[in-house]
C-alpha positions as CSV (number, residue, x, y, z in Angstrom):
1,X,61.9,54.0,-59.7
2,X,64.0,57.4,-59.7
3,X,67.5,57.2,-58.7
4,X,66.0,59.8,-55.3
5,X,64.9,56.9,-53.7
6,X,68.9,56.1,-53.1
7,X,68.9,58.6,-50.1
8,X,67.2,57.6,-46.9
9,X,65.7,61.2,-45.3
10,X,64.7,60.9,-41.3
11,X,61.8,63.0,-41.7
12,X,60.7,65.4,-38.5
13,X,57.7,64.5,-36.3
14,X,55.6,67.8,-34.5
15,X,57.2,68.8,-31.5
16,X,53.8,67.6,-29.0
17,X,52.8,64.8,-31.6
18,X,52.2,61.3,-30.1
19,X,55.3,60.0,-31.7
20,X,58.0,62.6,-30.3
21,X,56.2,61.4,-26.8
22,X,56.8,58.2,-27.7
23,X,60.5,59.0,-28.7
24,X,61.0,60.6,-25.3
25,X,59.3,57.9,-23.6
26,X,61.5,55.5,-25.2
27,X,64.7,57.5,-24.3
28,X,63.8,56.8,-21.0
29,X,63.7,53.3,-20.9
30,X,67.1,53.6,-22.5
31,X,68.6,55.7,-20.0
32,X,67.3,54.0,-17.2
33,X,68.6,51.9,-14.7
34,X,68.3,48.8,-14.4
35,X,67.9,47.8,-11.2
36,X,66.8,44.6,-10.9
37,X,68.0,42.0,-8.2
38,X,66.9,38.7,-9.8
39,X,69.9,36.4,-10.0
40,X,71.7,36.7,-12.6
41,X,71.3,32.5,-13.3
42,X,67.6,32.7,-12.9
43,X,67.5,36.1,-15.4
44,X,69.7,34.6,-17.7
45,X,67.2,31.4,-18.2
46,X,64.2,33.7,-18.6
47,X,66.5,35.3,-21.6
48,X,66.8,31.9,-23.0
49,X,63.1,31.4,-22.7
50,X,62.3,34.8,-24.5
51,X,65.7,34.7,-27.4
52,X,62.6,31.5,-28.2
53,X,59.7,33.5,-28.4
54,X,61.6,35.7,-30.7
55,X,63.2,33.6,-33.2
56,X,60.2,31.2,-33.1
57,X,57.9,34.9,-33.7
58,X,60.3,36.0,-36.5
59,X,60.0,32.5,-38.5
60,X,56.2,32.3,-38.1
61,X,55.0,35.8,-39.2
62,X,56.8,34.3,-42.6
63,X,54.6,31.0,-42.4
64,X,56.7,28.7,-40.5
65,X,54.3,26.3,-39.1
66,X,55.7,25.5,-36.2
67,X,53.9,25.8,-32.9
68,X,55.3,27.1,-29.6
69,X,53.3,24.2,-27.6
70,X,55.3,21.7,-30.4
71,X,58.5,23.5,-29.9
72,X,58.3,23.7,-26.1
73,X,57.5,19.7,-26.1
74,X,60.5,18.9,-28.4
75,X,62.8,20.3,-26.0
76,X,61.7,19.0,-23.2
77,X,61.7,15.3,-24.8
78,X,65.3,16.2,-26.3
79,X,63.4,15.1,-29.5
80,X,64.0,18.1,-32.1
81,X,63.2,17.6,-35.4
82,X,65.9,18.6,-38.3
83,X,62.9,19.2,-40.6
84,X,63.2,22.5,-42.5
85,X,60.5,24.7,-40.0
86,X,63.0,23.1,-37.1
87,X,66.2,24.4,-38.5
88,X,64.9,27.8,-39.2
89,X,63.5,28.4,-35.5
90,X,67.9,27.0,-35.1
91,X,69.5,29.1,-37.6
92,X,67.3,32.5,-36.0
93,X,69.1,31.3,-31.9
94,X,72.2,31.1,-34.0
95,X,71.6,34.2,-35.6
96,X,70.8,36.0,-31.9
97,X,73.9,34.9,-30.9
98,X,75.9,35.7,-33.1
99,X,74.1,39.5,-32.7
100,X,74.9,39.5,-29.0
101,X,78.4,37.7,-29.2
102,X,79.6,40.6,-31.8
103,X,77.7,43.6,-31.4
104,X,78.2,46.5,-28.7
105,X,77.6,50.6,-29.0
106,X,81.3,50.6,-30.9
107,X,80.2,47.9,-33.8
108,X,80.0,49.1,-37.2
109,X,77.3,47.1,-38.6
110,X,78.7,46.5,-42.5
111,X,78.5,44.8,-45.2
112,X,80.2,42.0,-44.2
113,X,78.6,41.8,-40.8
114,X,75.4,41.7,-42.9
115,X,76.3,39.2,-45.0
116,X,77.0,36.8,-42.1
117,X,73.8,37.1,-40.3
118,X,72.2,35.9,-43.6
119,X,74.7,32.9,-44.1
120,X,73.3,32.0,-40.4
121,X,69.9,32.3,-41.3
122,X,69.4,30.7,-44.5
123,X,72.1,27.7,-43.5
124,X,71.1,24.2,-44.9
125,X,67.7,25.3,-46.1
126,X,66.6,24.8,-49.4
127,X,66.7,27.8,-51.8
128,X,63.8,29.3,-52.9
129,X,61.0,28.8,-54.7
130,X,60.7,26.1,-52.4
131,X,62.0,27.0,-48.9
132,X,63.6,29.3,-46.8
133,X,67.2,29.1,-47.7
134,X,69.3,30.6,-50.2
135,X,70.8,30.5,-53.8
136,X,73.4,32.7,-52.6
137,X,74.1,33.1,-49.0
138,X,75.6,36.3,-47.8
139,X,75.8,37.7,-50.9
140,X,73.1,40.1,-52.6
141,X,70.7,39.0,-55.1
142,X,71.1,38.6,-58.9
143,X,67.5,39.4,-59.8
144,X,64.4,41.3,-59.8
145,X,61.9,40.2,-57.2
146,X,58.4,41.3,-56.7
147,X,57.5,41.5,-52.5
148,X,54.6,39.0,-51.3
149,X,51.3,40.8,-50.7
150,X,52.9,44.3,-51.7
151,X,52.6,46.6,-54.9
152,X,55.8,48.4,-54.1
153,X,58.5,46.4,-56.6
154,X,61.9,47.0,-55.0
155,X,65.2,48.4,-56.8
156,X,66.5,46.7,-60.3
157,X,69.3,44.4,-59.4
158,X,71.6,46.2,-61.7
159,X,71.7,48.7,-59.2
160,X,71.2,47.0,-55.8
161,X,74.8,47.5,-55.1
162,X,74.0,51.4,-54.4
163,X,70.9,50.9,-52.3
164,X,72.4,48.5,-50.0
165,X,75.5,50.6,-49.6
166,X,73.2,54.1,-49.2
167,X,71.4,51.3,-46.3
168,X,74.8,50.7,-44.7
169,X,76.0,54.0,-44.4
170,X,72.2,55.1,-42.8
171,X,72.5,52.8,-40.3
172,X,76.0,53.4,-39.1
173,X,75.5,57.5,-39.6
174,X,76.3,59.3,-35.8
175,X,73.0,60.6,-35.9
176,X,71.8,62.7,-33.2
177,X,69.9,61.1,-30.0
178,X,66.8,62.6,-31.1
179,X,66.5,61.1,-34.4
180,X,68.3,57.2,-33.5
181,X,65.1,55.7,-32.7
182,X,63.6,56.7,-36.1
183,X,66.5,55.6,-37.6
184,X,65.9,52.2,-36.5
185,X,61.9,52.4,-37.0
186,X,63.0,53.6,-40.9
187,X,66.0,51.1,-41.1
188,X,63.5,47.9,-40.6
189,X,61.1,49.7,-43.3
190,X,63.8,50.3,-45.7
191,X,65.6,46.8,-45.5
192,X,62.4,45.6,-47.0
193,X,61.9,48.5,-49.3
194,X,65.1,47.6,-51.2
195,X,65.1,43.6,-50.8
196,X,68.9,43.2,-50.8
197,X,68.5,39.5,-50.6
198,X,66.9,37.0,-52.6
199,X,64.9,35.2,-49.4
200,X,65.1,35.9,-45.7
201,X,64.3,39.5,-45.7
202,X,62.0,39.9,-43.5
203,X,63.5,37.9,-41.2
204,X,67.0,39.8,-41.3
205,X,65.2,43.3,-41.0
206,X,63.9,42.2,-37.7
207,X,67.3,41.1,-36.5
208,X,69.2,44.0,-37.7
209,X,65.9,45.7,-35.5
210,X,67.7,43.7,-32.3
211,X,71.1,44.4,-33.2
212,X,70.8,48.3,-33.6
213,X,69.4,48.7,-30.6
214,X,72.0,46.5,-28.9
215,X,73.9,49.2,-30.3
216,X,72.0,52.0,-29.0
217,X,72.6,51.6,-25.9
218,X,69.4,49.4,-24.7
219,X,71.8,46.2,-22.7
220,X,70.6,43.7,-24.0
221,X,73.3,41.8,-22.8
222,X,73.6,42.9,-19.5
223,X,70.1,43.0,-18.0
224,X,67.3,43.9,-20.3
225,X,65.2,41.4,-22.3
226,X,64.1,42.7,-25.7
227,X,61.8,41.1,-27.9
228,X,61.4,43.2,-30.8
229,X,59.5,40.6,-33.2
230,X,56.5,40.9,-31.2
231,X,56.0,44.1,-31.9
232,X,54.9,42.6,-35.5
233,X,53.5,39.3,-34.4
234,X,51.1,40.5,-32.5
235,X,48.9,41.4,-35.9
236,X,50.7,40.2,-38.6
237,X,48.5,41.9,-41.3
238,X,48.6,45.5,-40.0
239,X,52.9,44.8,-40.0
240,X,52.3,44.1,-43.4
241,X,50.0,47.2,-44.1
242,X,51.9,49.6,-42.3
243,X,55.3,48.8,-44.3
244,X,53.0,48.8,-47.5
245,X,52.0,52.4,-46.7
246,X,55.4,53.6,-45.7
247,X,56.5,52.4,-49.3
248,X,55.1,55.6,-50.8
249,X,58.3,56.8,-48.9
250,X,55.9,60.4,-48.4
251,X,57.2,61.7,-44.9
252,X,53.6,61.2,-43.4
253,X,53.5,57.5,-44.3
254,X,57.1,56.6,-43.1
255,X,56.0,59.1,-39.6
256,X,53.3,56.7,-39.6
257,X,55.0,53.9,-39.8
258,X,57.9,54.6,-37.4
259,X,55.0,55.6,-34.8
260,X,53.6,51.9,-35.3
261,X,56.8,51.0,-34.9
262,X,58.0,52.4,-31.8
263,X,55.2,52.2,-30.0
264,X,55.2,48.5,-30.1
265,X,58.9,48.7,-29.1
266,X,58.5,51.1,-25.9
267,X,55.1,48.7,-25.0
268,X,57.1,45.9,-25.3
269,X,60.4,47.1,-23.3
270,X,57.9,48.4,-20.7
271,X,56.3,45.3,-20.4
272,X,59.3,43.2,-20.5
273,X,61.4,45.1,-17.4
274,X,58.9,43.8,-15.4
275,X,61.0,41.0,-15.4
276,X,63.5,42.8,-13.7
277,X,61.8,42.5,-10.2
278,X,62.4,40.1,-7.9
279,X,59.2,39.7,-6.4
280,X,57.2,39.8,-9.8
281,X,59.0,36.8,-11.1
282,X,58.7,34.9,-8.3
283,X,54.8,35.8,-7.6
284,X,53.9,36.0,-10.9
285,X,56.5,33.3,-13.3
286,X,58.1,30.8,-11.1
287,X,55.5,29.8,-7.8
288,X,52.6,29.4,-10.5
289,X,55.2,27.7,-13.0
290,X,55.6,25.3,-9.8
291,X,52.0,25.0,-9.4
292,X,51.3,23.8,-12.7
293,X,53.9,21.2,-12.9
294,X,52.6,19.6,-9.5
295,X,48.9,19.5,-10.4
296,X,50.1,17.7,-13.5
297,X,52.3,15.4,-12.0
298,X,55.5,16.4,-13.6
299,X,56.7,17.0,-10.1
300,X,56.3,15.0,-6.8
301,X,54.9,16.6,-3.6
302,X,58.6,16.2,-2.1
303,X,60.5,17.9,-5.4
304,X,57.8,20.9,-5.4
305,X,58.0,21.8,-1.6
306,X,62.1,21.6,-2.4
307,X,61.7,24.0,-5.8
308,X,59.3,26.2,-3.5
309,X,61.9,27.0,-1.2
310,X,64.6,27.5,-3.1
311,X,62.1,30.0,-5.5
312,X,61.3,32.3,-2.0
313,X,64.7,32.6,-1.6
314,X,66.6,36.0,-2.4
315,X,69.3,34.4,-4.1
316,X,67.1,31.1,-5.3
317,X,70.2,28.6,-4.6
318,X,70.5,25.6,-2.0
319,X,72.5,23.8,-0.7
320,X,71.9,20.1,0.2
321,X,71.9,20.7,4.1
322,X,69.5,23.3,3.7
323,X,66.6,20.3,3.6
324,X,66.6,20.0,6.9
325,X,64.3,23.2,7.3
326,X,62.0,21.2,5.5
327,X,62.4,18.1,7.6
328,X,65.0,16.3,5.8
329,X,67.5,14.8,8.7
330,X,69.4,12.2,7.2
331,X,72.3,12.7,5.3
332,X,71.9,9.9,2.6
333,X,68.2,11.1,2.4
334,X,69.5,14.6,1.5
335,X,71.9,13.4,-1.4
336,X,69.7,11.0,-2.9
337,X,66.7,13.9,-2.9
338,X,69.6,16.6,-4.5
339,X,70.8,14.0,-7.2
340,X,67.2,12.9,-8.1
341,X,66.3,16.3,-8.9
342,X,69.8,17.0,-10.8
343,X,69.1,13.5,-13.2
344,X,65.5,15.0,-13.7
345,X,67.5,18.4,-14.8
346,X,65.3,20.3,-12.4
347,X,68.2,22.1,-10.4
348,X,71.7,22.4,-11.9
349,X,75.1,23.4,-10.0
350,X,76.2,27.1,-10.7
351,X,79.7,25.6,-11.6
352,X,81.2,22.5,-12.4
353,X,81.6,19.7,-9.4
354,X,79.9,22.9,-7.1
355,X,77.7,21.8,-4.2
356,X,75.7,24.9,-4.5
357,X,72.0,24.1,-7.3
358,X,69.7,26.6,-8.6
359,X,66.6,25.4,-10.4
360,X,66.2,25.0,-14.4
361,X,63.1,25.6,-16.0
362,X,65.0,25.7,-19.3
363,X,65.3,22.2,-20.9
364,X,62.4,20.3,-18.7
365,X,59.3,20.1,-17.4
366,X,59.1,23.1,-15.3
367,X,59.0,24.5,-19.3
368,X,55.6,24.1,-19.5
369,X,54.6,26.0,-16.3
370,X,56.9,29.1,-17.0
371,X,55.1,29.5,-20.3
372,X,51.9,29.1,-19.1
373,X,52.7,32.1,-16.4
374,X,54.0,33.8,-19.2
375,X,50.9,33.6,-21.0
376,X,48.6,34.4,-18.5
377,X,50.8,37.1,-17.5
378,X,50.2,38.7,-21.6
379,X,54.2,37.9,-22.3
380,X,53.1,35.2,-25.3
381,X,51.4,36.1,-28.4
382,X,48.0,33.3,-29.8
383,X,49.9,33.6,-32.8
384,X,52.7,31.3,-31.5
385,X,50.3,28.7,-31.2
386,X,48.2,29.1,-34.0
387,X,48.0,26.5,-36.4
């Protein structure tokens, strides 16, 4: 390996070719504005439900065997397991939001904020051979490693000091608009490239993926869903094929690659700010999430025409007078209908002691029907579910 491979050159895509579209397209969706009108309590909760399909994508493109289905039951029975595949899908949330808690356009993403995000991730897991943890969290590894399924071998630990800080400074450079995006396509490829850590690689490329373009400018946190890790679920093998071929670090194979790369991410962002209208998440998520918990029984006739109603309208809130447009009279009747659907944790108050409810599809049975819309609706990858 010759001591060249230190500097990380953003290589120039033809003005016209697909990938400078892409770029421009992708620019876009950055500068756009977001102009949903879905309330802010029922966006936030779709967030949740998508921060799952991410971390759960992340640990399962590097075998974790658990299964959506599996981890969509265990929440709703309150039952989750603190087996290893468990408390990796938990370390990845904790990971997010840590991300999102400490991350805006200003954040210099360092060494030591690095170094966190990897204590996070490989918390209470066993090191390797034999699990997903770490022999040394945070801090970077103390020997040669050879990369699963790749013939690339990465840098000599002796001098893994200098590729990781070469890394760092790439990713905080003040690079032109025009070249930002490629510098996150390359920054994913590169992470891998040079290995810094001795487990949980992979999985720490594709978050530093989410925090860059939290810093970027894409806001995440105030009103865009991203869900980067699909991008590589989706095909798992030709992830692994395009990072193989951008090893040869030739500027048509890492073009190549950041294409791939970014034209997952502008599918994905296009696909996603769907979410961001009103009408399509009640049409298309919540009335047919409804549906399916009432042909299964996990609702009652009564508790589905009640969710309906508050799901048509604008603001998706009630209060308990409200029942008497649907027939509800008596007063006592009213309560006891509000606080059977608050034990079931089917509508929660939007603030402490607060007579106003909203309904939760979060943390209950409702679960099951959102993810079926999402499914149907192409938002959830087989792969989640594949055993």
């Amino acid at each position: 390996m010759e001591i060249s491979d230190l500097q990380i050159i953003i290589p120039d895509p033809a003005w016209g070719s697909n990938l400078a579209n892409i770029i421009l397209d992708l620019e876009k969706l950055r500068s756009k504005k977001l102009t949903g009108e879905v309330p802010p309590h029922i966006f936030s909760q779709l967030k949740d439900i998508f921060q799952i399909l991410e971390t759960l994508g992340s640990a399962r493109i590097e075998g974790n065997n658990t299964t959506l289905s599996e981890y969509v039951e265990n929440i709703i029975e309150n039952k989750m397991k603190q087996d290893e595949s468990q408390k990796e899908v938990f370390n990845l949330e904790a990971a997010i939001n840590f991300i999102e808690g400490n991350t805006d356009e200003k954040t210099t993403l360092n060494r030591a904020y690095i170094s966190e995000l990897h204590k996070i991730i490989t918390a209470d897991l066993t090191p390797p051979p034999n699990g997903e943890g770490s022999k040394n969290p945070g801090g970077l590894r103390t020997h040669n490693v050879q990369i699963r399924k790749a013939n690339h071998i990465p840098p000599d630990y002796a001098i893994l000091r200098d590729y990781f800080d070469a890394f760092v400074d790439f990713i905080n450079h003040p690079f032109r608009e025009q070249y930002q995006l490629l510098m996150v396509a390359l920054a994913h490829h590169r992470f891998a490239y040079i290995h810094p850590f001795d487990n949980g690689n992979g999985r720490m490329a594709r978050l530093l993926n989410y925090a860059l373009l939290i810093k970027l400018g894409f806001r995440v946190k105030n009103g865009r869903i991203i869900n980067p890790s699909s991008v590589f679920y989706t095909d798992r093998d030709k992830y692994y094929d395009m990072l193989a071929k951008a090893d040869s670090l030739q500027s048509e194979d890492l073009l190549a690659w950041a294409e791939y790369f970014l034209l997952g991410l502008k599918n994905e962002i296009e696909k996603i700010d769907s979410l961001l209208s009103p009408d399509y998440v009640k049409d298309k998520i919540l009335l047919p999430a409804l549906m399916f918990a009432v042909d299964r029984k996990n609702i009652t006739d009564q508790e589905f025409r009640v969710l309906k109603y508050v799901v048509q309208k604008n603001d998706m809130i009630i209060k308990s007078e409200e029942l008497e447009q649907l027939g509800v009279k008596n007063s006592v009747q009213k309560s006891r209908i509000i606080a059977k659907l608050r034990d079931k944790k089917i509508i929660h108050a939007l603030k402490e002691g607060g007579r106003i409810y909203t309904i939760t599809f979060v943390n209950n049975y409702l679960l099951r029907g959102v993810i079926s819309s999402l499914t149907d609706e192409g938002f959830v990858s087989d792969f989640l579910n594949k055993n």
